[in-house]
ROKE-54501 format. One line per field, with one value per residue (C-alpha): residue number from 1; z negated, x negated, y negated; residue in one letter. Coordinates in Angstrom, 2 decimals, padded with zeros to 5 digits. Layout:
k: (NUM|...)
Z: (Z|...)
X: (X|...)
Y: (Y|...)
r: (A|...)
END
This chain:
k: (1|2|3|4|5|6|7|8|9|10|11|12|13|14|15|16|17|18|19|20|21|22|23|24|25|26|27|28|29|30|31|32|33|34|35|36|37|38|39|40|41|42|43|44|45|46|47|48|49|50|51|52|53|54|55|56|57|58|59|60|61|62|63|64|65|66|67|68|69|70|71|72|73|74|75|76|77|78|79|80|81|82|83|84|85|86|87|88|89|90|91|92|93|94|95|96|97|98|99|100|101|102|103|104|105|106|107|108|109|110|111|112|113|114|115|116|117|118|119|120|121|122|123|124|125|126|127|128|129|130|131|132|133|134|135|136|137|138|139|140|141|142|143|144|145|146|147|148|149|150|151|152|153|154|155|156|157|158|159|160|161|162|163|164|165|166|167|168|169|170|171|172|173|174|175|176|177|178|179|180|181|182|183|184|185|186|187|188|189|190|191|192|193|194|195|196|197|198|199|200|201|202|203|204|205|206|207|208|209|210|211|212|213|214|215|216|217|218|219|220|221|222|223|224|225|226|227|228|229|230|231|232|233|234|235|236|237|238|239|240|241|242|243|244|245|246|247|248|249|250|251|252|253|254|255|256|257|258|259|260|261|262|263|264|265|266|267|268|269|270|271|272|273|274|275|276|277|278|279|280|281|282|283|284|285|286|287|288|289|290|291|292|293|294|295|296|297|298|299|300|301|302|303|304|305|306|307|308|309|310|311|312|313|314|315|316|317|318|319|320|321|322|323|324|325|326|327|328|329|330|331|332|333|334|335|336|337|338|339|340|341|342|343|344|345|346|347|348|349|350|351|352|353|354|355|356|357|358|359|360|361|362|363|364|365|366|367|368|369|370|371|372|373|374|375|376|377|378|379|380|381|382|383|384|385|386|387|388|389|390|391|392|393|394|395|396|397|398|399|400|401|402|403|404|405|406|407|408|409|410|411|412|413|414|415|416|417|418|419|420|421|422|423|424|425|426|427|428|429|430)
Z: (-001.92|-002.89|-004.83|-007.42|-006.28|-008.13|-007.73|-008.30|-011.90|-012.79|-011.94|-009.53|-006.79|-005.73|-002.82|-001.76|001.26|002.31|002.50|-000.32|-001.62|-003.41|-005.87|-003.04|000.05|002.51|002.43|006.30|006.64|005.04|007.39|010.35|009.41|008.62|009.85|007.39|005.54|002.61|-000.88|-002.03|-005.68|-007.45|-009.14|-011.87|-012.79|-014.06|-016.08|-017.86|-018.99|-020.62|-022.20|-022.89|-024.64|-026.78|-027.71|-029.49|-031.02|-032.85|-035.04|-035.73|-032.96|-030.61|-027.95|-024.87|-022.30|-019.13|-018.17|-014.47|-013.70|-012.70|-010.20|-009.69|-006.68|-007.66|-006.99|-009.82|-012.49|-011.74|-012.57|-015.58|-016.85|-016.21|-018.77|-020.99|-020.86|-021.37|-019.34|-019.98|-017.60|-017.30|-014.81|-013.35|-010.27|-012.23|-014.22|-011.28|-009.75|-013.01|-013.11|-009.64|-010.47|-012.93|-016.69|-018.98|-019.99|-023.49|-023.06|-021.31|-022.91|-021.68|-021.99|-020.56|-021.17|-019.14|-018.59|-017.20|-018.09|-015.10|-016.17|-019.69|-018.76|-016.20|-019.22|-022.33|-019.06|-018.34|-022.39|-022.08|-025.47|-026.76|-025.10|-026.58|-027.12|-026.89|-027.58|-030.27|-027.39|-025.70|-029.05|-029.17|-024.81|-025.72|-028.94|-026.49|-023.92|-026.41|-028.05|-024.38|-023.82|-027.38|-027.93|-030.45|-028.67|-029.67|-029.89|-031.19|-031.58|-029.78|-031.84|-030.87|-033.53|-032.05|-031.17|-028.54|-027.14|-025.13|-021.95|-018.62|-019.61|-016.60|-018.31|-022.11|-023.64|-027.62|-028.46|-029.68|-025.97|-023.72|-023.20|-024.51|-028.04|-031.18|-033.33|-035.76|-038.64|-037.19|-036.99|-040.41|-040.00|-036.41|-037.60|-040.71|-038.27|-035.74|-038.59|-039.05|-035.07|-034.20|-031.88|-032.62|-033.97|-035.11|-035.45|-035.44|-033.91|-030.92|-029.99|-026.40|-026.60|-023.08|-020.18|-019.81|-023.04|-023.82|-027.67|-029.73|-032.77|-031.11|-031.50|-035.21|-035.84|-034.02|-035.75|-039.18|-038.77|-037.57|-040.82|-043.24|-041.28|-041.85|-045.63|-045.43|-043.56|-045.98|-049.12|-047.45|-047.91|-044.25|-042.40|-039.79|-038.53|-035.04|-033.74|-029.97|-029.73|-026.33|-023.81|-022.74|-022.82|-020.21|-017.65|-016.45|-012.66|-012.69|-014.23|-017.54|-019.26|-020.14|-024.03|-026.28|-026.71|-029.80|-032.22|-030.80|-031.77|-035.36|-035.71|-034.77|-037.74|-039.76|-040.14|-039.18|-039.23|-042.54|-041.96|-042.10|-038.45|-035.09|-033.13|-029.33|-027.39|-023.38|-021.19|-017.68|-016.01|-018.33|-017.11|-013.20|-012.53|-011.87|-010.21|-007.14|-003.91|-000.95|002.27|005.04|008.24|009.77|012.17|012.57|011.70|012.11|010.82|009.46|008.58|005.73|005.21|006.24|006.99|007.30|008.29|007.46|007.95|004.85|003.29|000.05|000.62|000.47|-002.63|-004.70|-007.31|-005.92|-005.07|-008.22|-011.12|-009.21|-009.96|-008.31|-007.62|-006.41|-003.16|-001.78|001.70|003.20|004.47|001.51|001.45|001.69|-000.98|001.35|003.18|003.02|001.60|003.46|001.37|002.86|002.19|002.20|003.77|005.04|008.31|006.59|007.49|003.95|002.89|-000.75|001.33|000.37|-002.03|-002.81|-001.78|-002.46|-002.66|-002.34|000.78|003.50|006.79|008.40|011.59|013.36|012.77|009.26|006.58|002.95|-000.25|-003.01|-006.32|-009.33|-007.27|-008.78|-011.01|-010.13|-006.53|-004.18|-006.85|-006.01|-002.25|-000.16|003.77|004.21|007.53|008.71|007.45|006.86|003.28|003.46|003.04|-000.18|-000.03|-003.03|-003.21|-005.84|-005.71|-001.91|-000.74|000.13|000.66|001.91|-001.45|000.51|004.57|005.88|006.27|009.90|011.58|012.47|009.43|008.15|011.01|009.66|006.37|008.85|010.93|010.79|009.31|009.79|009.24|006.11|005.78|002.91)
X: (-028.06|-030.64|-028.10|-026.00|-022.53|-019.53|-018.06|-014.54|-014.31|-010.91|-010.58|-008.06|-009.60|-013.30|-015.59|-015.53|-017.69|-018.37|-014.70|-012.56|-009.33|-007.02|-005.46|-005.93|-005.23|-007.66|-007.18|-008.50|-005.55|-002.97|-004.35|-003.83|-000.28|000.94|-002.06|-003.51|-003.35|-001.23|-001.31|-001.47|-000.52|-001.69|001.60|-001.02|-003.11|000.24|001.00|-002.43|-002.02|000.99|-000.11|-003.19|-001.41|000.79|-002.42|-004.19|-000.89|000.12|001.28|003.23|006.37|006.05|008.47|006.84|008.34|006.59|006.13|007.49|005.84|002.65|004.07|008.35|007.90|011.18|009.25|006.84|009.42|011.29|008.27|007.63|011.40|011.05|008.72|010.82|009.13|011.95|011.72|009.91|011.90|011.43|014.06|017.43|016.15|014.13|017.23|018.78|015.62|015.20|018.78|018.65|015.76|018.04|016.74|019.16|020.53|019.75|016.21|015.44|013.70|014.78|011.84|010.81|010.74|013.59|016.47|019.24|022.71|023.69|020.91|021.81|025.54|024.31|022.01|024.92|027.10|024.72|024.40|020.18|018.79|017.17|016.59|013.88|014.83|012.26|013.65|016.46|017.99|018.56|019.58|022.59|022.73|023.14|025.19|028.19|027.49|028.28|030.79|032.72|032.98|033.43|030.23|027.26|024.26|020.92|018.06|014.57|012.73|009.40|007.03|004.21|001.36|-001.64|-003.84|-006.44|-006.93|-010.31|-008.85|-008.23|-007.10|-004.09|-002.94|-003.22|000.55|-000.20|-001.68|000.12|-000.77|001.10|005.15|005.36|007.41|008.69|005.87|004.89|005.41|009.25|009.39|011.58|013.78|014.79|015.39|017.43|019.50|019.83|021.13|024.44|025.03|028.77|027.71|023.85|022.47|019.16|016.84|013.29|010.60|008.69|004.66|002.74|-000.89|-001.86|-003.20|-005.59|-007.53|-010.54|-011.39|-009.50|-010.07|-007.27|-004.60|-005.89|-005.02|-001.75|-000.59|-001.46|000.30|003.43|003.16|002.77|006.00|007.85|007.26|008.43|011.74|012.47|011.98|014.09|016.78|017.11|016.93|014.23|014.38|012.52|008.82|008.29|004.32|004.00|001.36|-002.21|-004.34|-007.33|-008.64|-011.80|-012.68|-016.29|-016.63|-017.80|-015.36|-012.35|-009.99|-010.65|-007.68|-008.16|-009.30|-006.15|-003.72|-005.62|-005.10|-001.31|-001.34|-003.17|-001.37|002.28|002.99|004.10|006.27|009.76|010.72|010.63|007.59|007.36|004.76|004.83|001.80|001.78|-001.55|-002.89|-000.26|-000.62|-004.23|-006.50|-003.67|-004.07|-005.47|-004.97|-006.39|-008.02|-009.48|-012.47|-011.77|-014.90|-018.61|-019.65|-022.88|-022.40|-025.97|-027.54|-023.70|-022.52|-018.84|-016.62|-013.00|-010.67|-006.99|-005.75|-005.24|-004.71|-001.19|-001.52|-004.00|-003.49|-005.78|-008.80|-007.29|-005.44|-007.85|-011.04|-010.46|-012.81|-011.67|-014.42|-014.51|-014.94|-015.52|-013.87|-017.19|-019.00|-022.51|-025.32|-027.84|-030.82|-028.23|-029.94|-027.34|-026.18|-025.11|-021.64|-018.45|-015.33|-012.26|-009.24|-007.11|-005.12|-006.24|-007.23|-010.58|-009.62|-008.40|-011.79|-012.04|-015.35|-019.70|-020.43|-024.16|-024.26|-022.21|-023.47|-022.99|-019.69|-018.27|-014.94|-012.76|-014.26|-011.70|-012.42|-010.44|-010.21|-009.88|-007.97|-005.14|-002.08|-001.29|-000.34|-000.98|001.70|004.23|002.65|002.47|004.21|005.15|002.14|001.56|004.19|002.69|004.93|004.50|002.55|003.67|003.12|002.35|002.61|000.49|001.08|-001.59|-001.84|001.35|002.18|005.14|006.48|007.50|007.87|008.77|006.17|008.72|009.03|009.39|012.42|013.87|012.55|014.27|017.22|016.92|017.10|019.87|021.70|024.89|027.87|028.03|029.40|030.53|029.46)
Y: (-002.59|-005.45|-007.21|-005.74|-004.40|-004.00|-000.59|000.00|000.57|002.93|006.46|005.70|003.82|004.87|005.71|009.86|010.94|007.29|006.06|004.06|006.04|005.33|008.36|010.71|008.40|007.37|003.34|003.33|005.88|003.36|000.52|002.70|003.42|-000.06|-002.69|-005.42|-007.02|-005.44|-004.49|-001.01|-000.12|003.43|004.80|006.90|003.79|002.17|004.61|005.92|001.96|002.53|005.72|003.64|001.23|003.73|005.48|002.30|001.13|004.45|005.03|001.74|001.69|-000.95|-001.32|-002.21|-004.86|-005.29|-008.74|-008.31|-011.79|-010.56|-008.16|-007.71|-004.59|-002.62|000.79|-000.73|-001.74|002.07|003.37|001.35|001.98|005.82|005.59|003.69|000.26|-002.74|-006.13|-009.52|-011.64|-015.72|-016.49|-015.13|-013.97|-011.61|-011.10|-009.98|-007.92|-005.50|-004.85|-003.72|-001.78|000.31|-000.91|-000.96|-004.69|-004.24|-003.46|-007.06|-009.57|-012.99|-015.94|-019.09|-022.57|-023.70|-021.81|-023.76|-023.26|-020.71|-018.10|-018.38|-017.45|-014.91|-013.28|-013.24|-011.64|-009.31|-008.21|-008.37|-007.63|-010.85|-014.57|-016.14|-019.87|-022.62|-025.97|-026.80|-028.13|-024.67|-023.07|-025.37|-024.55|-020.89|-021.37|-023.36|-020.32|-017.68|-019.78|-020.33|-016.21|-015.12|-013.52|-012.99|-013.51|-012.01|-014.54|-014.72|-018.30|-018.44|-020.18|-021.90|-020.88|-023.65|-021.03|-021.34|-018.24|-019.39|-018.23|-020.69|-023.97|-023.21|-020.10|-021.04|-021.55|-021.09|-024.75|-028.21|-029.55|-026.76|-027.34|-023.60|-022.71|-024.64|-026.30|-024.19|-026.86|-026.95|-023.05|-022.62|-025.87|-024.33|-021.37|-022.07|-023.80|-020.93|-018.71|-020.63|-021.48|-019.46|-017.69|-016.98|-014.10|-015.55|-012.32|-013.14|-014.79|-014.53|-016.02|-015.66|-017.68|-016.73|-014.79|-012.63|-012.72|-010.71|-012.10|-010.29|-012.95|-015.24|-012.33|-011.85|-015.56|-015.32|-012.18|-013.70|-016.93|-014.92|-012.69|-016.17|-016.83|-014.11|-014.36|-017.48|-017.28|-014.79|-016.88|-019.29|-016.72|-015.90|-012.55|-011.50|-008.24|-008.82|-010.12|-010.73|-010.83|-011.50|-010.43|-011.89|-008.33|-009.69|-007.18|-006.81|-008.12|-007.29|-003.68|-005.59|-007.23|-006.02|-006.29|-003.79|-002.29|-000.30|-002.89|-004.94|-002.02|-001.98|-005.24|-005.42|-002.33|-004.75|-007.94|-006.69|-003.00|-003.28|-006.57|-004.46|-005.86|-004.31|-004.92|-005.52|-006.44|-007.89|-006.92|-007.64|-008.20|-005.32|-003.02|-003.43|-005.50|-003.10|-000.59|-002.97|-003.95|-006.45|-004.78|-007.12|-006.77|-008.80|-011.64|-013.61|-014.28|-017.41|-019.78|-023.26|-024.52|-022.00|-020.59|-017.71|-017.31|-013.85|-014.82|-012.46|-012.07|-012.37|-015.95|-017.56|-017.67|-014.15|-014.32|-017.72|-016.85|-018.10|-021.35|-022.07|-021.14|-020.43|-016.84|-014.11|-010.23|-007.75|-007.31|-003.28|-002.34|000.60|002.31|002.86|000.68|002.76|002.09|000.84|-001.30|-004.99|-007.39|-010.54|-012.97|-014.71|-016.33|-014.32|-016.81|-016.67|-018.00|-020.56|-024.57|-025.42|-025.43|-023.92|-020.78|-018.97|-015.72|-016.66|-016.67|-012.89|-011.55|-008.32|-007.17|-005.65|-007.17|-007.06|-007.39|-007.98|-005.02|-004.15|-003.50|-004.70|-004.67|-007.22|-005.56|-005.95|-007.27|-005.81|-008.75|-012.55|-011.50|-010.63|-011.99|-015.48|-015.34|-017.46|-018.30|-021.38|-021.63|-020.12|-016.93|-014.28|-012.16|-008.96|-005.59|-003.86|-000.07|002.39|005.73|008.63|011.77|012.26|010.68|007.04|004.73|001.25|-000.36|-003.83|-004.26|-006.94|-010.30|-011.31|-014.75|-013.92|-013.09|-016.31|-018.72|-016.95|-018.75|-022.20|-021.73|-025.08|-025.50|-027.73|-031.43|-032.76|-036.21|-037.76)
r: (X|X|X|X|X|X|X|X|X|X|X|X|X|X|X|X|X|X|X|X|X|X|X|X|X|X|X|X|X|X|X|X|X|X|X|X|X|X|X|X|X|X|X|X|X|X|X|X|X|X|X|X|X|X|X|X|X|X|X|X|X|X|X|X|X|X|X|X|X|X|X|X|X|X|X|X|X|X|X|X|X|X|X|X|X|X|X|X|X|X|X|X|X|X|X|X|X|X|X|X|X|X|X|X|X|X|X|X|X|X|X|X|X|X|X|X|X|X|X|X|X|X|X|X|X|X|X|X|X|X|X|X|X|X|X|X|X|X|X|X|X|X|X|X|X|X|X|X|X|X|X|X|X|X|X|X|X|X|X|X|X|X|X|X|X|X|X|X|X|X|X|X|X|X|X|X|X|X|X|X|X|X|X|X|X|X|X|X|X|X|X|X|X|X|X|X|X|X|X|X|X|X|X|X|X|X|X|X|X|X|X|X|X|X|X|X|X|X|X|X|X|X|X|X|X|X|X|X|X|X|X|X|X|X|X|X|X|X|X|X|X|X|X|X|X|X|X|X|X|X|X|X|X|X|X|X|X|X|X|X|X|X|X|X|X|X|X|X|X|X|X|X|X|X|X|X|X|X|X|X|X|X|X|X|X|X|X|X|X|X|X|X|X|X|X|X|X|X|X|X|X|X|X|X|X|X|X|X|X|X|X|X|X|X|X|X|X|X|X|X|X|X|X|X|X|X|X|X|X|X|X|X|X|X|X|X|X|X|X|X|X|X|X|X|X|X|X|X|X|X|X|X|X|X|X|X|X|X|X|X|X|X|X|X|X|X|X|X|X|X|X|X|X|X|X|X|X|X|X|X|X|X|X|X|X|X|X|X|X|X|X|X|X|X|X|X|X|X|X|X|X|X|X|X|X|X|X|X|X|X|X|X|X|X|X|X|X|X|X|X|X|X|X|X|X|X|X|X|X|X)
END
């Protein structure tokens, strides 16, 4: 190729005798099975992640929640509790989705910054592990809850430390100016408080600065803060026995730059190893990114002045990354480029009747035509999980491979299934 291409860059997924696999799975032999576009998940890239992440933290004990935002496929979060990974759930339809996926309540991690009264009921009922509160005015929410049924409930305090972690401005949550966490400078007032709610049992503090973060300084300045913390709660005569310290490990979407996950477990064994409270950590993106793809078949060439245009079939309402922060995943072809192959520079778009439904102006693909199949990389986080029905579009099938055996994790949605959904119902005076 004349311009630089980006190879698939984890052991999983990778070119053998001209064709693109995944684990040991022909991707061409997927798309012939079930048609594009889909997503396909490898099983062993989830968890050498986890073991990757055990590896760098030992050997301080970390309990590892997923953060089932970035991608909620139940054959994904079976996996993930098989090999005993709790839940990082922001809503009750998660709630309900990882119980159904068989993880034990008390291993669920409750957060988010607005949890109405009907999930926090539906969480104390189910007996989940921890709810990370926010606001004072959800403490004294979940106090009258537990109060109402009799109960203790466990709760941690997420604090907001004002810490930018230099990542997106759309996915930074750990500065003064995001709706995320208590102030820090409120932190022990809240807290003090928490500790003589009926009802509450106040047990430590929780942070989360962002999403996918490659400096490792911003963690550092985090971790620190939450130890000075700690110290201090404890002067104040109160008990902490817990820290939540979120997620944010950044991936790498162009072979080069990826967290260093070592020096992030030495610094966690730095600044709070030896804190006396149980550690947890909530990676989501890290865990499942780079395990991904979304599949797509050629439509259409077509010329618009100097610009080159492939249309392909699968949209941004399959893919919202693009549209929403300007993201970019690698884009693979199916036949493997041959290395004299002339690029042809061209823009990779989608079917749906916005003009932000575009993955991006790549360089260094070869020239396509209709029929081609492609995959965009590093697709297993914030992907699928943020599709949606635009155009009437129906969601895309999801497809999970495991050495040299594959499965339907997700049924592609149907237009009839969706009319369903519209059916009108009866009349009711007003």
């Amino acid at each position: 190729m004349t311009a630089e291409f980006v190879r698939p860059h984890v052991a999983q997924i990778g070119y053998r005798s001209g064709e693109l696999f995944i684990e040991q799975v022909p991707v061409r032999t997927i798309a012939e099975k079930f048609g594009t576009p889909f997503y396909a998940y490898s099983a062993s890239a989830v968890c050498q992640r986890i073991e990757m992440l055990r590896d760098a933290l030992h050997p301080a004990e970390v309990q590892i929640c997923y953060a089932m935002k970035a991608n909620n496929n139940l054959s994904l979060l079976r996996i993930l509790s098989g090999l005993g990974c709790g839940m990082d759930i922001v809503s009750g339809g998660e709630l309900e989705r990882t119980l159904a996926a068989g993880v034990p309540a008390q291993k669920i991690v409750f957060s988010g910054v607005g949890k109405s009264e009907q999930e926090i009921k539906a969480a104390v009922a189910a007996g989940v592990g921890q709810l990370n509160v926010e606001s004072t005015e959800e403490l004294e929410l979940i106090a009258k809850v537990a109060r109402n049924v009799g109960r203790k409930v466990p709760v941690v305090l997420r604090v907001n430390p004002d810490v930018d972690a230099a990542t997106h401005p759309k996915i930074t949550t750990g500065t003064r100016h995001n709706k995320f966490g208590i102030p820090y400078e409120a932190a022990l007032t809240v807290y003090a408080r928490a500790s003589t709610l009926p009802g509450i049992d106040c047990l430590g503090l929780a942070v989360h600065i962002g999403s996918q973060i490659t400096d490792i300084l911003p963690f550092r300045k985090t971790f620190e803060r939450v130890a000075e913390l700690v110290g201090r709660i404890r002067a104040q005569g109160n008990t902490i026995t817990r820290l939540d310290l979120g997620g944010g490990l950044g991936v790498s979407y162009d072979g080069r730059s990826g967290i260093d996950i070592v020096t992030y477990g030495a610094i966690l064994r730095e600044t709070l190893a030896d804190c006396g409270c149980e550690l947890t950590i909530e990676p989501g993106r890290f865990v499942v990114a780079e395990a991904g793809i979304l599949v797509s078949e050629v439509l259409y060439n077509k010329v618009q002045g100097s610009e080159k245009f492939t249309i392909v079939d699968a949209g941004m309402n399959d893919l919202m990354r693009p549209a929403l922060y300007d993201a970019r995943h690698p884009i693979w072809p199916i036949a493997e480029p041959a290395a004299e192959t002339l690029a042809e520079p061209c823009h990779i778009v989608g079917p749906v009747c916005e003009s932000s439904d575009t993955f991006g102006k790549y360089e260094a693909l070869p020239p396509l035509v209709s029929g081609d199949l492609l995959a965009l990389g590093v697709a297993g986080a914030y992907c699928a999980v943020m599709s949606s029905s635009y155009n009437a579009r129906p969601l895309v099938q999801e497809i999970l491979v495991e050495g040299n055996r594959y499965c339907l994790a997700r049924h592609r949605q149907t237009v009839a299934a969706m009319l369903k959904l519209e059916q009108a119902g009866e009349w009711i005076a007003a």
